[in-house]
C-alpha positions as CSV (number, residue, x, y, z in Angstrom):
1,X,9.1,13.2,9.8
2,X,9.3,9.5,9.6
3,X,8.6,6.5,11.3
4,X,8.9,3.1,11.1
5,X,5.9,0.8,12.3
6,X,5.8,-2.6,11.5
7,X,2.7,-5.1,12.0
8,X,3.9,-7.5,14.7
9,X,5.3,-10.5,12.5
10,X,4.8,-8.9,8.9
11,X,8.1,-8.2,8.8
12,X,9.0,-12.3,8.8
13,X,6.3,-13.4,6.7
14,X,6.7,-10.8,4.1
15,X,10.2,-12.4,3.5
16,X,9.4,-15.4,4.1
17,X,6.3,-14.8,1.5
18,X,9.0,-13.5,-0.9
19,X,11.7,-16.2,-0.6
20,X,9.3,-18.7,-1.8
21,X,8.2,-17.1,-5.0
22,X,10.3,-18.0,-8.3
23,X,11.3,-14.3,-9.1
24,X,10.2,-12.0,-6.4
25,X,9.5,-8.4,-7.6
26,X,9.2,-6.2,-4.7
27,X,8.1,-2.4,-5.5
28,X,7.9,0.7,-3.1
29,X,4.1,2.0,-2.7
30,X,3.6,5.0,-0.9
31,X,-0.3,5.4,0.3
32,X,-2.1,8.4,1.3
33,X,-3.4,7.6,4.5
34,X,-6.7,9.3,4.2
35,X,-7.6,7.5,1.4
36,X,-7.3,3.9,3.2
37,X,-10.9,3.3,4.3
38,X,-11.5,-0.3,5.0
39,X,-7.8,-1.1,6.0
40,X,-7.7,2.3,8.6
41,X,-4.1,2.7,9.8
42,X,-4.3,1.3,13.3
43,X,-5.9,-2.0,11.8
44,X,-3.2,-1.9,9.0
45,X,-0.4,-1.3,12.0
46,X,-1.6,-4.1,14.4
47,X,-2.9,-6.5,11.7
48,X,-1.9,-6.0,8.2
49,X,-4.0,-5.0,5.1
50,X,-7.6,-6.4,4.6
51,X,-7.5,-8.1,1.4
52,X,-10.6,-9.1,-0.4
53,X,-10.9,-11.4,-3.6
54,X,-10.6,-8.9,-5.7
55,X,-7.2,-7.6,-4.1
56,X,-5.8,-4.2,-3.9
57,X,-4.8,-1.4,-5.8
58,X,-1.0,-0.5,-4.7
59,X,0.2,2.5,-6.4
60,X,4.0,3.3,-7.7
61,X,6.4,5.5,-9.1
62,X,6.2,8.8,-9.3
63,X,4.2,11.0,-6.5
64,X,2.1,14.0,-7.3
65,X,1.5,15.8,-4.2
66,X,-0.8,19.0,-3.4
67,X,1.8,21.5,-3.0
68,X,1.2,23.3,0.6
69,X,-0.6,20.2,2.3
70,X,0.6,17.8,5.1
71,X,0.8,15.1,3.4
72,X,0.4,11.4,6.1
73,X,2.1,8.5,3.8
74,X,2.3,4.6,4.8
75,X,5.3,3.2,2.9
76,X,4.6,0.1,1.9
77,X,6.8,-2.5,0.6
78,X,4.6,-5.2,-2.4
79,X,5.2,-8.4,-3.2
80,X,4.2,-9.0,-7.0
81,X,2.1,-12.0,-7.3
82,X,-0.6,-12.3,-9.2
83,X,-1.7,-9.1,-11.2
84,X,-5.6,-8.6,-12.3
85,X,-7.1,-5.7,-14.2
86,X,-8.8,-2.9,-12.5
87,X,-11.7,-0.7,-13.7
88,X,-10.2,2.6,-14.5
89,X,-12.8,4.0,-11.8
90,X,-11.1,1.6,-8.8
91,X,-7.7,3.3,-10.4
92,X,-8.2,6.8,-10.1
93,X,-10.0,6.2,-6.6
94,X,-7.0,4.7,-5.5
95,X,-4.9,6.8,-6.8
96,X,-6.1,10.0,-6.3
97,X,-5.0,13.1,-4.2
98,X,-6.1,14.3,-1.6
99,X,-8.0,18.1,-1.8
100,X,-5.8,21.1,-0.2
């Protein structure tokens, strides 16, 4: 089942965001919501993501799902700024599946 939810406002300053940028790339990024820990859900759905300095990790493409487990995704759509290099630890943390 889905549902949209949208941050009040996001929705105008993400294009806005994305109209001034020389050649926006916007990618799909589907996150497990259990893995979201500063940013929790409700914060993310009232107020947006927490970023810090560092940034976030956003995965994409493909998704490898535990067969047999609800599964509770926030679609998120990513503006492509600037990109920095992550730790391969801060990768697989953000990446990683949730245990059946």
């Amino acid at each position: 089942e889905g549902r949209e939810l949208l941050a009040p406002g996001a929705g105008a300053r993400f294009e806005q965001y994305c109209a001034g940028l020389h050649e926006p790339r916007v990618l799909d990024s589907f996150i497990e919501v259990a893995l979201l820990k500063a940013n929790s859900l409700e914060r993310v759905l009232a107020e947006g993501f927490k970023v810090a300095q560092r940034g976030l990790i956003f995965p994409h493409g493909g998704l490898q799902l535990t067969p047999g487990v609800v599964h509770t995704l926030l679609h998120c759509r990513i503006a492509v700024g600037r990109s920095f290099g992550a730790e391969s630890s801060e990768v697989k943390t953000a990446s990683q599946r949730c245990p059946p």
